[in-house]
MARTORTOR-739819 format. One record per residue: residue number from 0; residue in three letters; z, y, x of N, C-alpha, C in turn. Coordinates in nm, 4 decimals, always signed. Last residue first. Layout:
! residues N
k	r	n.Z	n.Y	n.X	ca.Z	ca.Y	ca.X	c.Z	c.Y	c.X
NUM	ALA	Z	Y	X	Z	Y	X	Z	Y	X;
...
***
This chain:
! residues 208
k	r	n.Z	n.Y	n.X	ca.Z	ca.Y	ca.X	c.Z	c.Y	c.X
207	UNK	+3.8014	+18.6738	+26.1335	+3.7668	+18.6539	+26.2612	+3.6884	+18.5016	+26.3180;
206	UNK	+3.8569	+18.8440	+25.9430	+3.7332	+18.8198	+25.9379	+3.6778	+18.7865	+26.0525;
205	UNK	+4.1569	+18.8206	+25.8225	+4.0966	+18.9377	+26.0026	+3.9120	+18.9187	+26.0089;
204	UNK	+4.2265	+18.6558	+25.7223	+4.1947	+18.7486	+25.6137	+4.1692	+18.8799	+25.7219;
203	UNK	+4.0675	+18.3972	+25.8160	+3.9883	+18.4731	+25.7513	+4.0741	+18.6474	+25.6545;
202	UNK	+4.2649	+18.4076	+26.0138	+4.1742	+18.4232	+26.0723	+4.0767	+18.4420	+25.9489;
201	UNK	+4.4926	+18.3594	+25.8439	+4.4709	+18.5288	+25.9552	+4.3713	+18.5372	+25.9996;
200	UNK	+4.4206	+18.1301	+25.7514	+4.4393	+18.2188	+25.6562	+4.4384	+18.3004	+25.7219;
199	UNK	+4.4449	+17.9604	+25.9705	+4.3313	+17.9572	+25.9337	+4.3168	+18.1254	+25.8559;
198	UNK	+4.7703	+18.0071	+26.0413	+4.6346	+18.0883	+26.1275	+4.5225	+18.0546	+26.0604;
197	UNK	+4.8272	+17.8468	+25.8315	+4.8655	+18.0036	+25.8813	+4.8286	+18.0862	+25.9497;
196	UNK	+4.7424	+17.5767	+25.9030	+4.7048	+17.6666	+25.7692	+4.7519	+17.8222	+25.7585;
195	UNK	+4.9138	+17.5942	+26.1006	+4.7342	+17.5982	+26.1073	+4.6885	+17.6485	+25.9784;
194	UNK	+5.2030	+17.7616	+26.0660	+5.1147	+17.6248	+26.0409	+5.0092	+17.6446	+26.0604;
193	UNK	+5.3603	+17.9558	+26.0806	+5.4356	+17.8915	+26.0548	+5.3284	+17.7628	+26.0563;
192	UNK	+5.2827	+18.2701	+26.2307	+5.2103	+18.1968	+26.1846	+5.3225	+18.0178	+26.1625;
191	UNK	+5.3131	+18.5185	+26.3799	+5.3886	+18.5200	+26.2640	+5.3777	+18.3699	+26.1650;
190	UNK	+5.1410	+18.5855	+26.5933	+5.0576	+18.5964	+26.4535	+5.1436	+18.6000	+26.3419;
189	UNK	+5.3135	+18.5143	+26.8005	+5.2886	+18.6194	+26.7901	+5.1974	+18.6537	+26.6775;
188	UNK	+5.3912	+18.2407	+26.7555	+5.4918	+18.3249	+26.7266	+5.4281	+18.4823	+26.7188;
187	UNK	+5.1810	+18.1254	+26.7771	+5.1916	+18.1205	+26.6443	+5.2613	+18.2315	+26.6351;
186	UNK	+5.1000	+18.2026	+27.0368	+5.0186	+18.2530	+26.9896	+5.0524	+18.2559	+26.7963;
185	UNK	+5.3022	+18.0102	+27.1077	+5.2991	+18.1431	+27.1565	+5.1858	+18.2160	+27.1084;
184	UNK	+5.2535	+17.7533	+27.0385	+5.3911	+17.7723	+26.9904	+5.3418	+17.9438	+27.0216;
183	UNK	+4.9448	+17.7408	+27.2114	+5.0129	+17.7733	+27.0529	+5.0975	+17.7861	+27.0029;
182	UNK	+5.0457	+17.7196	+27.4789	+4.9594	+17.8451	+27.4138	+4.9772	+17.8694	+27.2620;
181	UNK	+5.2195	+17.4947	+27.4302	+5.2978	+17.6284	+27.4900	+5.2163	+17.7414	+27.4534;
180	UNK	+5.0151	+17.3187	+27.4215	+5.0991	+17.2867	+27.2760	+5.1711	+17.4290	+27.3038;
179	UNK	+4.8140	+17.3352	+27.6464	+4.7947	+17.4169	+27.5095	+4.8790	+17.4050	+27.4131;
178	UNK	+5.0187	+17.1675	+27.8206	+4.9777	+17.3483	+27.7976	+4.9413	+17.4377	+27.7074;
177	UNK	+5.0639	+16.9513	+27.7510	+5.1377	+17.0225	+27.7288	+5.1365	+17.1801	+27.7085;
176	UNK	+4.7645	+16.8634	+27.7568	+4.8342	+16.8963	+27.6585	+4.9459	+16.9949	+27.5872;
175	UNK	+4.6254	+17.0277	+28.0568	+4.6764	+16.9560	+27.9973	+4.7192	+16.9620	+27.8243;
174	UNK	+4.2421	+17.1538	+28.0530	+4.3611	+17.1985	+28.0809	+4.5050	+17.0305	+28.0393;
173	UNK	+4.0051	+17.1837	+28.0152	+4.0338	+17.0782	+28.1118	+4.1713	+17.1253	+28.1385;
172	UNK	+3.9235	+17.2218	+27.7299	+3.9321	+17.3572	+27.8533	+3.9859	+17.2645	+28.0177;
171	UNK	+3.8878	+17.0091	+27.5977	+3.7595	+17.0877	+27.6430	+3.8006	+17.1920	+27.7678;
170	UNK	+4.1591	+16.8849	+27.6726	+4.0301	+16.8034	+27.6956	+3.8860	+16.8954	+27.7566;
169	UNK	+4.2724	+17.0220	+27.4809	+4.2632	+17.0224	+27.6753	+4.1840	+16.9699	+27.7038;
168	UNK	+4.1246	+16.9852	+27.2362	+4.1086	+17.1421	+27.3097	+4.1494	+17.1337	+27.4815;
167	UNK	+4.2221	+16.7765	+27.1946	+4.0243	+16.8111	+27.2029	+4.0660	+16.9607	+27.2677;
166	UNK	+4.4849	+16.8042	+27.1703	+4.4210	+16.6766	+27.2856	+4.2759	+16.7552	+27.3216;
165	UNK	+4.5111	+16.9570	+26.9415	+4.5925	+17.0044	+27.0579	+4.4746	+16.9212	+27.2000;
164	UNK	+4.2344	+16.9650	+26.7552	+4.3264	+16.9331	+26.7563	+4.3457	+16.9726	+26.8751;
163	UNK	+4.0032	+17.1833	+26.5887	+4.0344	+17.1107	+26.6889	+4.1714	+17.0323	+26.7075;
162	UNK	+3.9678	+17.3690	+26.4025	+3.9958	+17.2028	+26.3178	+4.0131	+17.1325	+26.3884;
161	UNK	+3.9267	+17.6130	+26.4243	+3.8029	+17.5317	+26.3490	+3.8188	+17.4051	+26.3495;
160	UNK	+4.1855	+17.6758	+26.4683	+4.1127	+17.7326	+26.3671	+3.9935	+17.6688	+26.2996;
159	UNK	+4.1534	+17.5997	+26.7287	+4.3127	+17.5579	+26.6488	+4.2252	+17.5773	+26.4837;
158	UNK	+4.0071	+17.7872	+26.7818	+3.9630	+17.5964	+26.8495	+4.0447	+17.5207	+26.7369;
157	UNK	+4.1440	+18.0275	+26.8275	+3.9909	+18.0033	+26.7219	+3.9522	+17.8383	+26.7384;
156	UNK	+4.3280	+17.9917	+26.9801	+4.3431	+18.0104	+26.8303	+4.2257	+18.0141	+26.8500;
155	UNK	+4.2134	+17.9451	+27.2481	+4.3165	+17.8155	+27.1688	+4.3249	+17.8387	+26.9860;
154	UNK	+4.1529	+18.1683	+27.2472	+4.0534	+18.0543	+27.3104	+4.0922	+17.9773	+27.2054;
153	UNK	+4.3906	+18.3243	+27.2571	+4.2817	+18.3594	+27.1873	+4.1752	+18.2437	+27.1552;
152	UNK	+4.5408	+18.2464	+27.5123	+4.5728	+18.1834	+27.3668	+4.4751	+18.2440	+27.2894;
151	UNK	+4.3404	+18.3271	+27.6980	+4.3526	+18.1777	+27.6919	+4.4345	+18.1657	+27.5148;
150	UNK	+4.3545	+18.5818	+27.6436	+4.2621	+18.5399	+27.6860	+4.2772	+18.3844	+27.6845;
149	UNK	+4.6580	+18.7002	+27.4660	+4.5907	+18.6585	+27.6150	+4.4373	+18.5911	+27.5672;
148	UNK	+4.7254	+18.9040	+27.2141	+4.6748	+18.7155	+27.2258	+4.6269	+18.7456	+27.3749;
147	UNK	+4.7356	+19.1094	+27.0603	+4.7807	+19.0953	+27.1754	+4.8231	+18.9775	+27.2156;
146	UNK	+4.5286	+19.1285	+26.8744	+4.5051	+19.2360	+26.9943	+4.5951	+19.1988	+27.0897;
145	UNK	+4.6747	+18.9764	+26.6839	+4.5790	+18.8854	+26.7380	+4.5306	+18.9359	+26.8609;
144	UNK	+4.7604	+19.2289	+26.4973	+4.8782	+19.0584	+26.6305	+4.7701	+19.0332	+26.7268;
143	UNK	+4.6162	+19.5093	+26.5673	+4.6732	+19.3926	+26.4934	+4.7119	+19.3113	+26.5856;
142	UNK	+4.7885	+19.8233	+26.6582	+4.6729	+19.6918	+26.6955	+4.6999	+19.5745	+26.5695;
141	UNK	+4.8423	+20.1256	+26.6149	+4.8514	+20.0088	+26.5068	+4.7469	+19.8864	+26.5216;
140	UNK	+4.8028	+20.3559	+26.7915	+4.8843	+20.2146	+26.8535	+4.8637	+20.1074	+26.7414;
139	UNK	+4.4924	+20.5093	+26.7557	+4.6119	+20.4674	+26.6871	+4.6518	+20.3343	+26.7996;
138	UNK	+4.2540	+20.5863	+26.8319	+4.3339	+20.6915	+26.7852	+4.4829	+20.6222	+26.7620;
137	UNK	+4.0780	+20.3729	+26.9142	+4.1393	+20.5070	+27.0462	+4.2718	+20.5674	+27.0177;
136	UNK	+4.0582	+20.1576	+26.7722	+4.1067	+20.1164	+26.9052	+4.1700	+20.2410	+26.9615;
135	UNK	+3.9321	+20.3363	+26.5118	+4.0700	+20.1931	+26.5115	+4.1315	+20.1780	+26.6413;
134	UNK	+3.8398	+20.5230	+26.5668	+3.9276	+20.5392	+26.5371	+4.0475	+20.4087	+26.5216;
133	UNK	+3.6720	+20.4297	+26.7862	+3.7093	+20.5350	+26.7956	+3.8619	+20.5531	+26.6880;
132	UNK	+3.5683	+20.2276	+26.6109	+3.5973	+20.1469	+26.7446	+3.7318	+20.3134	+26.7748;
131	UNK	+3.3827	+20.3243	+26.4409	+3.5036	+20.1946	+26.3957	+3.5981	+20.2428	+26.5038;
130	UNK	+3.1650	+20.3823	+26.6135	+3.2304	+20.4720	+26.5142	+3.3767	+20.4160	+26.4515;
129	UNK	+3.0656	+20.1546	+26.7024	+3.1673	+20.2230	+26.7685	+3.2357	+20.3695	+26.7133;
128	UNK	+3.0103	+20.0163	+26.5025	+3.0906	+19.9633	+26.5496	+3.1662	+20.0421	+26.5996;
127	UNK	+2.7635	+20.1822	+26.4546	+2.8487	+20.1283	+26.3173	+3.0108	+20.1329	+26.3728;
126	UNK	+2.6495	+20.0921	+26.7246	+2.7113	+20.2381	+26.6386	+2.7500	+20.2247	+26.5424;
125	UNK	+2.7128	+19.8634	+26.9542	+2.6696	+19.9207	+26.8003	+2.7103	+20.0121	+26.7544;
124	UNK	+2.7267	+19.9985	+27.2710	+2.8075	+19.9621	+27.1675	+2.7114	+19.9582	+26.9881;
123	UNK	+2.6631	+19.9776	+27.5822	+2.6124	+19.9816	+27.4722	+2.6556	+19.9293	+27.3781;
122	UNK	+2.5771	+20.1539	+27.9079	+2.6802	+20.0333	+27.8843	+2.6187	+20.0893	+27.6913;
121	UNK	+2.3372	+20.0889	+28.1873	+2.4427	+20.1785	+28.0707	+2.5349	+20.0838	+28.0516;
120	UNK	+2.1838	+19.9831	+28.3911	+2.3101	+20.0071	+28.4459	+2.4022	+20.0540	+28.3853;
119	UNK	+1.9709	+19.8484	+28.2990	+1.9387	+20.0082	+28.3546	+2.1047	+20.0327	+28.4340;
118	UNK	+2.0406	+19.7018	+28.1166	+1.9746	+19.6598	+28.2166	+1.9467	+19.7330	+28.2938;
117	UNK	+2.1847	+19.7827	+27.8907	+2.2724	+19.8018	+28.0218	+2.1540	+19.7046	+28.1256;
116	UNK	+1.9258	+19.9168	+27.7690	+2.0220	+20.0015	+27.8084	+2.1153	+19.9497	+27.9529;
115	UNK	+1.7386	+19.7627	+27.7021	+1.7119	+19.8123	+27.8411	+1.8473	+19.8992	+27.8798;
114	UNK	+1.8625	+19.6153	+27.5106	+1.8901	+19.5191	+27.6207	+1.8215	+19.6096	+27.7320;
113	UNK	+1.9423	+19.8005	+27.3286	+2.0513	+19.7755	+27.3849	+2.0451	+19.6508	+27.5247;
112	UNK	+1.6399	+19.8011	+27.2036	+1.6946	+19.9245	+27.3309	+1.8427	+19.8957	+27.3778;
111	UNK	+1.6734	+19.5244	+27.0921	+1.5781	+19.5858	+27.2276	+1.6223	+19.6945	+27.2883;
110	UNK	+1.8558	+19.6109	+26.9433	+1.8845	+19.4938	+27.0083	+1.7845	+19.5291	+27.1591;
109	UNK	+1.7248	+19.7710	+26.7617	+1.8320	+19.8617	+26.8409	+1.9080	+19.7158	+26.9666;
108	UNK	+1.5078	+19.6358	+26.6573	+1.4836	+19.7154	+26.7463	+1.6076	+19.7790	+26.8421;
107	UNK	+1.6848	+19.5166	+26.4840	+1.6246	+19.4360	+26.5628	+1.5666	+19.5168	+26.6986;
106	UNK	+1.9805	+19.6061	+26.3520	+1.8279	+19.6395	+26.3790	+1.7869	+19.5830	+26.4860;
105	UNK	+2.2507	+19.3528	+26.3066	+2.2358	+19.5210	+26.3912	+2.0444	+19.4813	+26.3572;
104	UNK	+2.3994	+19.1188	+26.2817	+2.2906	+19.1743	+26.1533	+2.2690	+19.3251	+26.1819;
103	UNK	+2.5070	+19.0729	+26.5038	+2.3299	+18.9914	+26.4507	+2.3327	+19.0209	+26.3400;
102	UNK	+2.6060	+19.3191	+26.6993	+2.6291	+19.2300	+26.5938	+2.4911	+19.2020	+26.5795;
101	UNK	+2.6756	+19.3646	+27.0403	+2.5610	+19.4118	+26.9443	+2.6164	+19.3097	+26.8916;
100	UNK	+2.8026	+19.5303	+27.3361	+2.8192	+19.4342	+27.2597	+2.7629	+19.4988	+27.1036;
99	UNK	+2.7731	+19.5354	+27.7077	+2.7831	+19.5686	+27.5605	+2.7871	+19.4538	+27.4630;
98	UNK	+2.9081	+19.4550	+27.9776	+2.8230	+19.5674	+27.9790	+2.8030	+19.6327	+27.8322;
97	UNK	+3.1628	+19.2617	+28.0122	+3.0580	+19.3124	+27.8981	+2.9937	+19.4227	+27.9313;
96	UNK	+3.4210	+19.2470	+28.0967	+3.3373	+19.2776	+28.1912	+3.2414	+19.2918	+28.0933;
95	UNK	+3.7154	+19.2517	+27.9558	+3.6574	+19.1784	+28.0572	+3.5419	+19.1395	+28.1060;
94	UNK	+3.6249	+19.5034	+27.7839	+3.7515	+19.5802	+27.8536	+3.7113	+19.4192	+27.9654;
93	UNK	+3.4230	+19.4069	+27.6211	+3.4065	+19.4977	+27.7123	+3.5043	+19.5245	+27.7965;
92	UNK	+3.6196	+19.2342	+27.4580	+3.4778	+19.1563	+27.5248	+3.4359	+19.3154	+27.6671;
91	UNK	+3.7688	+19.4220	+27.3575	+3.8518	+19.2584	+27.4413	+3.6979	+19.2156	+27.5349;
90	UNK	+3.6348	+19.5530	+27.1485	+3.7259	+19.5948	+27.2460	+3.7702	+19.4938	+27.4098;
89	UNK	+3.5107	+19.3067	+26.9929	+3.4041	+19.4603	+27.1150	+3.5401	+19.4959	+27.2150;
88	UNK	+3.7367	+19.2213	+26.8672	+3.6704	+19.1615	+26.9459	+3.5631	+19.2398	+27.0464;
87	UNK	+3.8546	+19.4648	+26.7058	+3.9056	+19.4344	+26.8426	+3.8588	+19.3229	+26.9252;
86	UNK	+3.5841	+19.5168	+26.5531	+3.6443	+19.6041	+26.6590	+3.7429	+19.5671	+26.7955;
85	UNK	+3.4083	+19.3152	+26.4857	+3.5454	+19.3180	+26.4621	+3.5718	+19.4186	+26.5964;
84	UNK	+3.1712	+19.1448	+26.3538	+3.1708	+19.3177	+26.3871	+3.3112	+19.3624	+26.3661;
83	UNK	+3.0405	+18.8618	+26.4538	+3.1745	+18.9536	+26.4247	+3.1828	+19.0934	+26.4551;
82	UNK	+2.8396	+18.7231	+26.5863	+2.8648	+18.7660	+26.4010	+2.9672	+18.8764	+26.3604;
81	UNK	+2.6805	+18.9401	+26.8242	+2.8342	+18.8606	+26.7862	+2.7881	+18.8342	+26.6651;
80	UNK	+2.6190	+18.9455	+27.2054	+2.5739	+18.9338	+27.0227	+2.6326	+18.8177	+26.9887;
79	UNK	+2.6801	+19.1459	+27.4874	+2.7000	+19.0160	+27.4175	+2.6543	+19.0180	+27.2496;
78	UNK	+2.5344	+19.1221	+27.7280	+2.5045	+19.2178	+27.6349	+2.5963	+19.1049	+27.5239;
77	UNK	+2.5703	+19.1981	+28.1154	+2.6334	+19.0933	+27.9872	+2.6208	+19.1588	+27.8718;
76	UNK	+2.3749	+19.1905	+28.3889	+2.4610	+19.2528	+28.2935	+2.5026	+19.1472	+28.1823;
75	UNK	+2.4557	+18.9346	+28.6380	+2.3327	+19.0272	+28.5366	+2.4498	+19.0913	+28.4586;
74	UNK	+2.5923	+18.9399	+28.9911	+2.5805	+18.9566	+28.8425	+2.4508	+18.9938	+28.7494;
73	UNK	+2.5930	+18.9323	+29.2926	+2.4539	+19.0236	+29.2096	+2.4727	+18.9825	+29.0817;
72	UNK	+2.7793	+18.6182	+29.2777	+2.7133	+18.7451	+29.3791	+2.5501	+18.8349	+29.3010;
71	UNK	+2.9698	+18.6339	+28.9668	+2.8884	+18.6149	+29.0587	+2.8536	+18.6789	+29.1560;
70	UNK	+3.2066	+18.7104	+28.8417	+3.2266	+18.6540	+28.9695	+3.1065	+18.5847	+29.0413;
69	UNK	+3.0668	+18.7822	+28.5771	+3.0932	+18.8884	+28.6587	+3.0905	+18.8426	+28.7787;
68	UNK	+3.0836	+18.4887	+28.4619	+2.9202	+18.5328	+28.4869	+2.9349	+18.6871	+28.5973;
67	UNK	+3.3202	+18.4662	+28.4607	+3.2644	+18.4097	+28.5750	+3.1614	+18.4331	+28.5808;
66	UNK	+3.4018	+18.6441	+28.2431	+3.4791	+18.6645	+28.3795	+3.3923	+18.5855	+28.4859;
65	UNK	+3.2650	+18.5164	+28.0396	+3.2513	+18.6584	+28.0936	+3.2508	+18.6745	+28.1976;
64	UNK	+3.3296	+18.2989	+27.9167	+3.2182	+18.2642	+28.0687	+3.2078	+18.4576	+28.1061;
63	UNK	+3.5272	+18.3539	+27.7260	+3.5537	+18.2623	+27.8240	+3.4603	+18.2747	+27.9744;
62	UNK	+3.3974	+18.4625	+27.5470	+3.5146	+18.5831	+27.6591	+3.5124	+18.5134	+27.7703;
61	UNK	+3.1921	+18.2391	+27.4673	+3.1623	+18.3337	+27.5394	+3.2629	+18.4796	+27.6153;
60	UNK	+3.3635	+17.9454	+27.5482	+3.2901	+18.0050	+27.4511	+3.2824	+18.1605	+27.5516;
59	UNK	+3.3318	+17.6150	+27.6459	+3.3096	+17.7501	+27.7418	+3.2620	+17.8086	+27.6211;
58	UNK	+3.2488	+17.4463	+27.3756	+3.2573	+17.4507	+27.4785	+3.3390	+17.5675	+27.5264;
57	UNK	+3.0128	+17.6599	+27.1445	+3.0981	+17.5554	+27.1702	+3.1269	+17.5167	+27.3612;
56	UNK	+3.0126	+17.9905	+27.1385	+2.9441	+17.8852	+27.1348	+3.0431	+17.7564	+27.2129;
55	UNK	+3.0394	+18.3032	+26.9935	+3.0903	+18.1722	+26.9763	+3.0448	+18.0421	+27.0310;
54	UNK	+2.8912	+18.5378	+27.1183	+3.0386	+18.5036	+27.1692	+3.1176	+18.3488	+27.1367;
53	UNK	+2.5871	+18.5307	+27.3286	+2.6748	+18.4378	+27.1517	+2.8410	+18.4250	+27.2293;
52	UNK	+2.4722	+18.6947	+27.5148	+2.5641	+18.5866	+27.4732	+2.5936	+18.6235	+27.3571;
51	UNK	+2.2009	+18.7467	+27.7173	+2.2243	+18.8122	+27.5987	+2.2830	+18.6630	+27.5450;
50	UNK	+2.2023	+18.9084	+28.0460	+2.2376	+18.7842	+27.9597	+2.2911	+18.8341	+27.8604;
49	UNK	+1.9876	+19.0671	+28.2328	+2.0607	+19.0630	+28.1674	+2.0930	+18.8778	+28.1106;
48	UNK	+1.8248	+18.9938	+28.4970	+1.8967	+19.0958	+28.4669	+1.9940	+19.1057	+28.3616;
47	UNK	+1.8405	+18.6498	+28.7251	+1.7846	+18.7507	+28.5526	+1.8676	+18.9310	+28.5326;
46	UNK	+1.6842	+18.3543	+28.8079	+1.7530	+18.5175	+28.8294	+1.7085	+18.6114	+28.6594;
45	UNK	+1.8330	+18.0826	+28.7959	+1.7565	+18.1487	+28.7873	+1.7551	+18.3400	+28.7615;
44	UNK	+2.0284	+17.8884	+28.8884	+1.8902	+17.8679	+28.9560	+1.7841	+17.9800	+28.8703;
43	UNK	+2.2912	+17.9853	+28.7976	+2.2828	+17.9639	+28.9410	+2.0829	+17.9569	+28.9942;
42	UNK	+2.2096	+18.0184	+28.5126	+2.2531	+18.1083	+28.6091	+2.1971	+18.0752	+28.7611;
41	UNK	+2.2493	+17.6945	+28.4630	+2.1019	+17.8026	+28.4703	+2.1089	+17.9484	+28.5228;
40	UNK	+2.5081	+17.6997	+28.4502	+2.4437	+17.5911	+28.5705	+2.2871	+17.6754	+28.5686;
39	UNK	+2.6165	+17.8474	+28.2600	+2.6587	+17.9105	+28.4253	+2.5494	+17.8036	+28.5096;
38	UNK	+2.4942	+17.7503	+28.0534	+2.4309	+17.8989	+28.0973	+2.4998	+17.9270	+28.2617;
37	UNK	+2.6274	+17.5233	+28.0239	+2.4602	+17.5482	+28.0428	+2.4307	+17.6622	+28.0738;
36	UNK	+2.8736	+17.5721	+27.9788	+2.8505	+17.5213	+28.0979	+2.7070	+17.5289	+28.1237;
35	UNK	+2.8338	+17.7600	+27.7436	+2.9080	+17.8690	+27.8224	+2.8433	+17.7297	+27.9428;
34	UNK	+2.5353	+17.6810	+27.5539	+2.6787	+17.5935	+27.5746	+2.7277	+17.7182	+27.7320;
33	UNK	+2.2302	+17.6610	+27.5073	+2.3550	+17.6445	+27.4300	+2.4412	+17.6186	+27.4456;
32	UNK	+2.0393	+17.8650	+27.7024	+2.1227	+17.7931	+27.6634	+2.2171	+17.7725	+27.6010;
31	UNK	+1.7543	+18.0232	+27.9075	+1.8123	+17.9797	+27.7736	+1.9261	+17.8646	+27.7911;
30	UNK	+1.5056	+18.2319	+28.0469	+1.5379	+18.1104	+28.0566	+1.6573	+18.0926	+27.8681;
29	UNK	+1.3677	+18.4948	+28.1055	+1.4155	+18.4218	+28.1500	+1.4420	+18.2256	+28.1667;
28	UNK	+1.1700	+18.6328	+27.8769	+1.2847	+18.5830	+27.8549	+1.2913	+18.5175	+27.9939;
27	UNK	+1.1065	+18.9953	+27.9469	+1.0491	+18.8471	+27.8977	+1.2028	+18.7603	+27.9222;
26	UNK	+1.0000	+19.3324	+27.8868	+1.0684	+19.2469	+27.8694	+1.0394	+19.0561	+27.8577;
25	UNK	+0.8043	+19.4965	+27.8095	+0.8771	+19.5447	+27.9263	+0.9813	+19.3956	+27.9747;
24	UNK	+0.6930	+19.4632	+27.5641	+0.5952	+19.4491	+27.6734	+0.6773	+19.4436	+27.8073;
23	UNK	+0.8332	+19.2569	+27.2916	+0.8692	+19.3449	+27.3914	+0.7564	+19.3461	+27.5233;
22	UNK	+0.7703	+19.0369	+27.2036	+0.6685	+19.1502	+27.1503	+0.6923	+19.2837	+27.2281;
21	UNK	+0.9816	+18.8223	+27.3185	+0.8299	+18.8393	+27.3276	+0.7717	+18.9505	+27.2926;
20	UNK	+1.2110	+18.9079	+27.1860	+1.1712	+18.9841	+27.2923	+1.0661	+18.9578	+27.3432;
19	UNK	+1.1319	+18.7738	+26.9236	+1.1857	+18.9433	+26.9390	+1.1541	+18.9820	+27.0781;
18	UNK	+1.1380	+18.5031	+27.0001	+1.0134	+18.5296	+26.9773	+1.0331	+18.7171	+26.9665;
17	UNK	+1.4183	+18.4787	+27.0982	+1.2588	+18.4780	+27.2176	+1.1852	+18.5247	+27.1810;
16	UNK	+1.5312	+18.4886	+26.8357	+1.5369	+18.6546	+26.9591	+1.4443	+18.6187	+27.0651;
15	UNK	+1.4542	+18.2909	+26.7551	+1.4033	+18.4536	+26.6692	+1.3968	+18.5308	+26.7662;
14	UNK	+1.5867	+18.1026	+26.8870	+1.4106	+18.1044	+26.8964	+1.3554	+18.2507	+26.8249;
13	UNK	+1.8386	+18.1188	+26.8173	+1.7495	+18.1234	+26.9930	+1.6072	+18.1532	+26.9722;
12	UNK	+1.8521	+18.0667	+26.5793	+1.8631	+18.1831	+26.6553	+1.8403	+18.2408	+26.7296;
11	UNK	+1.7785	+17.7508	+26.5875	+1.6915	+17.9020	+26.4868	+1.6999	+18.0074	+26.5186;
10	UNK	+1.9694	+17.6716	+26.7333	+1.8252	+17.6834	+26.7526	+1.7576	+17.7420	+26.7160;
9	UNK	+2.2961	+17.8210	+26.8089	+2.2321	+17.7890	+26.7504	+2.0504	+17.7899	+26.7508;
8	UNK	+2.3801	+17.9036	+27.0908	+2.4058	+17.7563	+27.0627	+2.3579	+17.7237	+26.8521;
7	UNK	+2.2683	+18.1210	+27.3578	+2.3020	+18.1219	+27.1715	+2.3216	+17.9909	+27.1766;
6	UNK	+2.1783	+18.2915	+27.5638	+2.2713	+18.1859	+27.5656	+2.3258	+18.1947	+27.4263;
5	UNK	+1.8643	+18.4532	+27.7227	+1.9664	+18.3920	+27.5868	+2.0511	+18.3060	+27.5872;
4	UNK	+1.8533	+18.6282	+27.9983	+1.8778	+18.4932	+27.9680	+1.9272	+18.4845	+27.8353;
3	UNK	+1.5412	+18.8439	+28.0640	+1.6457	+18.8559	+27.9817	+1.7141	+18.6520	+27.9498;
2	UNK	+1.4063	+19.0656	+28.3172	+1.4611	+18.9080	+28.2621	+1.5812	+18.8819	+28.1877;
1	UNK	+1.2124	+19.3457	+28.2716	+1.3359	+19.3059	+28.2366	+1.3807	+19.1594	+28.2156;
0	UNK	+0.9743	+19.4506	+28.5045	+0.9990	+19.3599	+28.3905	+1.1470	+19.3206	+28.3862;
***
């Protein structure tokens, strides 16, 4: 039997894919949580093969808990499910430890065979995606800005983006002020970005 952990931070969502992998015979859910700190504290007390993440969820968002769901002893795989069928988000999420990565408007069934896939030890891309993926990520140097955002200023731009201010964001990453005011002077310069209203606008005209 496959233990599968959901970590979604919306309720309606959570509850479609329990009730999805309920009908699964091979498969049962584990456990559950809304928030990157709820899923590492349910981690610790419960075993599972996979973890199926919401890259967005408040808090600890999901690139964020990658790296430490890997730094466990005996890891589960990491399947992650996105809204974003953004190539260079699959790219970034697999290249720091992701076993795969599935959009929520992918076939419900191809969700199931992507959760025996890396529970087996594969690895598993949406095919839409990775048809994308080949020619946008393999064939060409033409990254967009945002491809070359660190892992922490990435964090900071989407927080910056949904209206956080400088304080709420150290606050959430427990980092100082000063720090994140240095992630964003450096994440503006590299977007080209003159104002929040300058990254809001990259971030919808990147569909990010």
């Amino acid at each position: 039997m496959i233990r599968v952990l959901v970590a979604e931070d919306h309720t309606i969502v959570r509850e479609g894919i329990k009730q999805l992998i309920g009908l699964a015979k091979d498969l049962v859910v584990a456990g559950e949580a809304g928030n990157g700190e709820q899923l590492m504290e349910t981690l610790r007390q419960t075993p599972c093969e996979v973890v199926l993440l919401d890259i967005s969820m408040p808090g600890v968002n999901g690139l964020e808990v990658i790296p430490r769901i890997r730094a466990l002893n005996d890891p589960p795989a990491v399947l992650v499910l996105s809204m974003h069928d953004e190539t260079q988000m699959a790219a970034r999420a697999l290249k720091i430890g992701a076993a795969g990565y599935a959009t929520k408007d992918s076939d419900p069934a191809l969700l199931l065979t992507a959760i025996r896939k890396v529970a087996g030890g594969g690895r598993y891309i949406d095919p839409e995606l990775a048809d994308r993926m080949v020619f946008e990520v393999g064939l060409t140097d033409e990254r967009p800005p945002h491809a070359l955002l660190s892992e922490r200023e990435f964090s900071v731009f989407e927080r910056l983006v949904k209206g956080d201010s400088v304080n709420d964001i150290a606050q959430e990453l427990a980092l100082s002020s000063k720090t994140i005011s240095t992630h964003k002077a450096r994440l503006m310069q590299k977007l080209g970005a003159n104002s929040v209203a300058d990254l809001v606008r990259y971030a919808l005209e990147h569909k990010l």
